[in-house]
N, C-alpha and C positions, 0 to 999 in steps of 0.2 A: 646422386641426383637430387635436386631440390624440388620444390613443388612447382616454382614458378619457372624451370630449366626444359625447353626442348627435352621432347622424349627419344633416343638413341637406341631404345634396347625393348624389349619385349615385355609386356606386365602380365600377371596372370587375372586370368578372367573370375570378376568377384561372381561371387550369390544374390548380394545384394544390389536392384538397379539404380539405386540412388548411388551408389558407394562411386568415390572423385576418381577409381581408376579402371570404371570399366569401359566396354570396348565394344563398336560395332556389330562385332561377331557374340558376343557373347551376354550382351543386354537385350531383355523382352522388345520386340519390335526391330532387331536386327538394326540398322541401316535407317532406318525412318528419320523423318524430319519431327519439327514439335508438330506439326498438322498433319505426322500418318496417322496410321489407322488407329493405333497403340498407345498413344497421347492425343489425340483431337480433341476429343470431348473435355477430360482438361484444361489443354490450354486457350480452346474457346472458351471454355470459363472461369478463370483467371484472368483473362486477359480482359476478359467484359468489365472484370471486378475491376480491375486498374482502371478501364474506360470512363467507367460509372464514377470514381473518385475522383479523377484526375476534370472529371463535368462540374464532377459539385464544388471542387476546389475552383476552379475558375468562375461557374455560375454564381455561386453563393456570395462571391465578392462585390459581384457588381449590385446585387440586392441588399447587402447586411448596411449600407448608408441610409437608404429609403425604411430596412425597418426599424432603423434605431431614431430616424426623426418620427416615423408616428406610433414610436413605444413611447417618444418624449423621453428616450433615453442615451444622447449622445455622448455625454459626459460616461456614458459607460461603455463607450465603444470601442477603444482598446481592448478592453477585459473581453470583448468576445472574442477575442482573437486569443490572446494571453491563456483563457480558460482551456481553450482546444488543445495547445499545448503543454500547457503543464501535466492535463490530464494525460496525455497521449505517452509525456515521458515514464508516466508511472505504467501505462498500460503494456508500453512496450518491453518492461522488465519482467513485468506478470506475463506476459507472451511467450518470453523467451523460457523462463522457467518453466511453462505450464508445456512450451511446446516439446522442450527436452526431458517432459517427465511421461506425457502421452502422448504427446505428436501433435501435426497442425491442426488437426479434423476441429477439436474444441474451441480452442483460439480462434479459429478462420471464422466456423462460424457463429458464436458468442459476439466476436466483434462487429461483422456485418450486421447483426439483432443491436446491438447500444447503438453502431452508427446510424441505423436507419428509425430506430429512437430517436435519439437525439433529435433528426433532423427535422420529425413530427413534431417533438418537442419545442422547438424554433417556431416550425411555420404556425403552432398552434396558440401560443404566447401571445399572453393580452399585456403584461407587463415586462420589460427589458429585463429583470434580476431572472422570470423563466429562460428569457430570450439565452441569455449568459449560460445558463445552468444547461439549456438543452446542445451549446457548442459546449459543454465542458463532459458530457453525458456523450457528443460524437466525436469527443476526443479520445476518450477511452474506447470505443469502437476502433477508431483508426489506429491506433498505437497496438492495439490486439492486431488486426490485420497484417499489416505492415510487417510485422514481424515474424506472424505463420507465414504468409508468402515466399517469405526468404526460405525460410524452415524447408517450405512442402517443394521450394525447388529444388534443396539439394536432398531431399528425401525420395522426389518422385521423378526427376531427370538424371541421366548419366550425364558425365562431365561434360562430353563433348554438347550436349544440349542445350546446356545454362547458360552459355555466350548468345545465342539466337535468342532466347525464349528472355532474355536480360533486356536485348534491344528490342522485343515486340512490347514489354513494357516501356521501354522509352518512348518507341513510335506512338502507342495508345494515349500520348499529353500532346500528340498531334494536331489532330481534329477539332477535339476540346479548347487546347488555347484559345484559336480561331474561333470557333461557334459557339462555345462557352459564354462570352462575356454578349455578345451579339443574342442570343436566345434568352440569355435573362431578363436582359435588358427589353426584350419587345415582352415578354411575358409579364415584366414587373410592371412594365407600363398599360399592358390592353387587360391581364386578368388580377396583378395585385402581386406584392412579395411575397407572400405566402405558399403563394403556389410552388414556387420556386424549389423550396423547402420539402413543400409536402407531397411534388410529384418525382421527385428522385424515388425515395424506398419503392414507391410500387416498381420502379425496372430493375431493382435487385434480384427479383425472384426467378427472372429467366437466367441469368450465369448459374444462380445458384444447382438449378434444373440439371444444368450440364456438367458442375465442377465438382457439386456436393459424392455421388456415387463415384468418381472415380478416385476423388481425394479421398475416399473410406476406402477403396479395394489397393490402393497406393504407396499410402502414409496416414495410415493410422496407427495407433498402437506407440506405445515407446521404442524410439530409436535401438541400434544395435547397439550395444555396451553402457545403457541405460540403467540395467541391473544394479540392485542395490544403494542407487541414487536418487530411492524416493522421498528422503527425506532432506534433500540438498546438501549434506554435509560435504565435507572437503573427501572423505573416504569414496563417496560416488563416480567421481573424475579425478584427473589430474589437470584439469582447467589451469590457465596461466590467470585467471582472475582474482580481482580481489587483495588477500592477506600477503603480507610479505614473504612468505614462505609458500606461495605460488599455488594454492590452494582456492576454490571458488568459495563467497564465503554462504554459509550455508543460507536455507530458502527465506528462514524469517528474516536476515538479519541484510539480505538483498530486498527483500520490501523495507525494510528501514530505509536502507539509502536511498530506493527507487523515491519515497518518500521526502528524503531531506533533499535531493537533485530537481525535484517539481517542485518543490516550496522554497528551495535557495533559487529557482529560473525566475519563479515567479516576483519574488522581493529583486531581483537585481532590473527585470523588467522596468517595474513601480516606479522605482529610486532614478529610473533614467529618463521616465518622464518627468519626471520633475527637480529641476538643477537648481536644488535649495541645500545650504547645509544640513536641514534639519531631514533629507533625503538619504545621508551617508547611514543614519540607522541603519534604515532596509538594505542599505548597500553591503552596508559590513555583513550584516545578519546573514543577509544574502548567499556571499561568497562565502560567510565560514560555514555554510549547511552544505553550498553545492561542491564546492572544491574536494572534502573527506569524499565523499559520496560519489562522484567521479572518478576518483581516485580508486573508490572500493569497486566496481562495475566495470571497469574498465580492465581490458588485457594489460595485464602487468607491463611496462614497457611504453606505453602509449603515450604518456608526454615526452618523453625521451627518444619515439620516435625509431626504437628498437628494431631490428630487421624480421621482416615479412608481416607476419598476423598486425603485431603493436601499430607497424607504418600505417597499414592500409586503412584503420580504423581511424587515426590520426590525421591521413590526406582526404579521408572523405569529408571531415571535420572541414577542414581546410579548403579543399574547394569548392565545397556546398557555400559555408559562411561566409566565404568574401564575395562571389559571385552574386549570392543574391541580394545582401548587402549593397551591393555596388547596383545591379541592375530595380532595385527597389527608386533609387534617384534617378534612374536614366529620364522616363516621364516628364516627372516634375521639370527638369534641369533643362527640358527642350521646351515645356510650357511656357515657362517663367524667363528663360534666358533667350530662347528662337523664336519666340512667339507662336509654335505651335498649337494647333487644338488638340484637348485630349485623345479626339480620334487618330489623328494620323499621329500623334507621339505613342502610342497604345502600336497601332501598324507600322512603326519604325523598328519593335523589336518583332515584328511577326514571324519574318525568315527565321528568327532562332530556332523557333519549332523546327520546324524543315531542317535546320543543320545538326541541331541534337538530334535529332532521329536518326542523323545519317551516321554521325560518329559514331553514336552507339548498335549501327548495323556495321560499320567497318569493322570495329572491335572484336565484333562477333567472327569475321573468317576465319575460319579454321585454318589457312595457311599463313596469317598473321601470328596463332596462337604462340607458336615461338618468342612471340614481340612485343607482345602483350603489356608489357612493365617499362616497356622504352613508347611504347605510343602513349601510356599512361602516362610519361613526362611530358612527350610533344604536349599531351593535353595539356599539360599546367602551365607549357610553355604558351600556350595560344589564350588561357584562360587572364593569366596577366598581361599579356601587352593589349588584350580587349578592354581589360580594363585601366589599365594606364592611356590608352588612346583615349577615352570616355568624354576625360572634361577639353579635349582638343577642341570641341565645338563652342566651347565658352567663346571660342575666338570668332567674329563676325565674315573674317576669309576662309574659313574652312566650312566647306558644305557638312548640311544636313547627313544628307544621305552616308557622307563617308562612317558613321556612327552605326548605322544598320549594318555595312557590311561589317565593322570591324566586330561588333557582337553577333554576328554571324558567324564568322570564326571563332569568336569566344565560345558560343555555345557548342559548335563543332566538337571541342575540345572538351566541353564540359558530357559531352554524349560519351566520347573515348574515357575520360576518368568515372564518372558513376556507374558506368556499365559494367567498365574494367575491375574496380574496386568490388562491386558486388562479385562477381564471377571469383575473383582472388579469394575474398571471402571463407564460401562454401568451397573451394578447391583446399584452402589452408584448416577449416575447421571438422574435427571427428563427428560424427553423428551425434554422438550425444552432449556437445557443447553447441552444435550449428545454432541453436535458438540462442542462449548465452551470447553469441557472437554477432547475431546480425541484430540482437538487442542494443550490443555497443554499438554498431557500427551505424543505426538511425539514431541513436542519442546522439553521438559527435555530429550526425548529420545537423538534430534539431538542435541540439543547443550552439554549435555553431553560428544555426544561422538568429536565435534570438541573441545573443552574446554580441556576435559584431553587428547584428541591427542596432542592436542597443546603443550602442557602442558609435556607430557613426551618427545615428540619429541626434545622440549627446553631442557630439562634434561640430554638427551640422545647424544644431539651435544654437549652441553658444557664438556660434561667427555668423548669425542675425540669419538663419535659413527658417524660423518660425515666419520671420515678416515677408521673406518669401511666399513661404505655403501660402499667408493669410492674404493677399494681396494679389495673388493668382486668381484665389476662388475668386474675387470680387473681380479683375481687372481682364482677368485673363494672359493679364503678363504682369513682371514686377520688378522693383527694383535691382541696381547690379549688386547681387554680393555671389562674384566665382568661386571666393575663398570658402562658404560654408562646401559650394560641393568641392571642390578640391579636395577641403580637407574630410571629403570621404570619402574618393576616387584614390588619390596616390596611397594612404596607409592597408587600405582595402588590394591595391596592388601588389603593395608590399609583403602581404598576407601571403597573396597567390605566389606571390617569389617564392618566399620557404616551402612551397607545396613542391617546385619542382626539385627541392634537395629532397623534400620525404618520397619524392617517389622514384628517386633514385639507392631506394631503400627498401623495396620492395622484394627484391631475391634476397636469397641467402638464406632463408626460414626452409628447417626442414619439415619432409612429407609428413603428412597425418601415419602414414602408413610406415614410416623411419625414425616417430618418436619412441 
């Protein structure tokens, strides 16, 4: 029997209640749901913590325009974004390692402390180089989190838990999409950007309240089979990471790479704003830092797209970074092409929330579980023809509206693959690689999606989509050029094509428990 195979036959009841095969009868809490009595206070707070991120990630967008005109720093307004990320890639390898060596408890909350830094650091910023410095300070916050979250789900829920508890994190980017970008926006305007920034950290404190004691009586401590793997070397695990000889490679030499993967994202980022020859430096530099470096982080198998653990890390890649990639132009493309207002082009993808939330509540049935790897294809199947349908609206006879539902379906699909992908995850990883793994498995997420932003963005300026943008903000609509979005709707499709052969690649990996 495989991991990802309908269960047929009888398992025995573990010790441990995080461990991928235990059971009803035989896990603390019996029977309960993530909201009985046994889990509650946890997953109300965890779940608050996604709330709260998933607020500032929408909030904070609609403000960082406004404070980077009266830092008089817009020329650095990329790098506010860029800085969050690079740092987050390196954060979330120090995550993983720190959390497979003691558990989530330090990571979780160390991160939550830089993100809520940071975000002081922002609002508090008289100069844009702080402004910069303080998203690169809640970069490394989010990249810790992110990472123990994965950790402390397959540490501190039983198998059957982590499909539910997968989709109340999706639902929790609910509310926020919606009320996110509307509550900045009246706060930025009646009390200033600042606040924005600097009234998030104080509602941190009440998840913490709820999530900190049970994450300590939970999953604290190093994992089972931890032993002897405090100093990272390959004798620690049998990890499929890293060296060619299937070995993880040891802790220093994973911060090197964590290292050269944040400073190769960063130079290929640089090199794509700007389409000059004398840009292929950074570019080269770029890819030859992040490419090894990937390569060494990554589940052995995973551009190759290898059956089970290698796929699943590889299609998260995959439908994260064309998706968002693709839905980054949706706006623009109905501003500048339909003549929309940013508000209703902004409410054209609103249903997404709604349909992500639901896919990834479908995912979650427990009488699906059998199917789990075939709906994760539907997904990638619904996730490209959304976006193949995208630039349909370039055409003056086709309605608006038809755009919303069809990425309504896309997102549908994108709720069944991230949900789905997570849960595979922690089902295919041992306790003492689950950090190591959900480490790769947000790197392919983030650099996916800075790699093909890149990437179409580049695309998108060369076949005249700059005089677009620029002609928008002034006119509120602009001249025709369909070809720059095209040409980042159909390659962007293309992407999502190959996601549904890798995710027809997802069985076959055996059990954590049959290696």
């Amino acid at each position: 029997m495989t991991a990802l195979e309908p269960r047929d036959r009888a398992e025995p009841t573990p010790t441990n209640p995080g461990s991928s095969h235990a059971t009803a009868e035989g896990e603390p809490g019996g029977g309960e749901g993530v909201l009985g009595r046994t889990y509650r206070a946890l997953s109300i707070g965890i779940i608050t913590v996604v709330l709260l991120i998933a607020f500032e990630a929408t909030a904070v967008g609609t403000a960082m325009p406004v404070a980077a005109r009266e830092l008089h720093g817009v020329g650095l307004y990329a790098f506010a974004f860029s800085a969050y990320f690079t740092t987050s890639l390196l954060a979330m390898v120090i995550s993983g390692q720190w959390s497979d060596r003691r558990g989530p408890l330090g990571p979780l909350t160390g991160g939550i402390a830089l993100w809520a830094a940071g975000l002081v650091l922002s609002g508090a910023a008289q100069a844009m180089w702080v402004f910069v410095l303080g998203r690169a300070v809640q970069g490394l916050g989010g990249g810790l989190v992110i990472v123990a979250l994965y950790v402390l789900v397959g540490r501190a829920y039983p198998e059957r838990l982590r499909p539910p508890i997968m989709a109340a994190f999706a639902a929790s980017w609910v509310v926020p999409s919606v009320v996110g970008p509307l509550a900045s926006g009246t706060v930025t305007e009646q009390l200033g950007w600042r606040w924005v920034f600097l009234g998030i950290p104080a509602l941190i404190v009440l998840p913490l309240v709820f999530a900190l004691p049970a994450v300590r009586r939970t999953a604290s401590g190093p994992p089972p089979g931890a032993d002897g793997a405090e100093d990272g070397d390959a004798a620690g695990n049998g990890g499929g990471h890293g060296d060619g000889d299937g070995t993880r490679p040891s802790g220093a030499r994973r911060l090197r790479l964590a290292l050269g993967i944040s400073l190769g994202a960063a130079l290929l980022q640089y090199a794509a704003q700007d389409l000059t020859w004398p840009a292929t430096l950074p570019a080269v530099a770029g890819a030859a830092l992040l490419v090894p470096a990937a390569l060494g982080l990554m589940p052995r198998g995973t551009f190759l797209a290898a059956r089970g653990l290698p796929a699943v890390v590889l299609l998260r890649g995959i439908a994260a970074g064309s998706f968002i990639a693709a839905e980054s132009f949706v706006p623009l493309m109905l501003v500048t092409q339909r003549g929309l207002s940013p508000t209703l082009a902004g409410f054209s993808l609103a249903l997404g929330g709604l349909t992500w939330a639901l896919g990834s509540y479908v995912q979650a049935r427990p009488r699906l579980e059998p199917w789990r790897e075939r709906l994760t294809q539907c997904g990638m199947v619904l996730v490209a023809a959304a976006i193949a349908a995208a630039p349909s609206v370039l055409l003056e006879s086709v309605p608006v509206w038809t755009l919303a539902v069809a990425w309504g379906f896309g997102c549908f699909g994108m709720g069944l693959v991230l949900s789905a992908t997570s849960v595979l995850l922690l089902k295919l990883s041992a306790p003492e690689e689950a950090g190591a793994n959900s480490a790769a498995l947000q790197m392919s997420d983030g650099l996916s999606n800075a790699l093909l932003l890149a990437a179409g963005g580049a695309a998108f300026a060369a076949l005249g989509g700059g005089a677009v943008g620029s002609h928008a903000m002034t006119s509120g609509t602009g001249p025709s050029h369909p070809g720059a979005f095209v040409a980042v709707f159909l390659p962007m499709a293309a992407v999502a094509v190959t996601g549904v052969w890798v995710a027809g690649r997802l069985r076959g990996a055996p059990n954590v428990s049959e290696r």
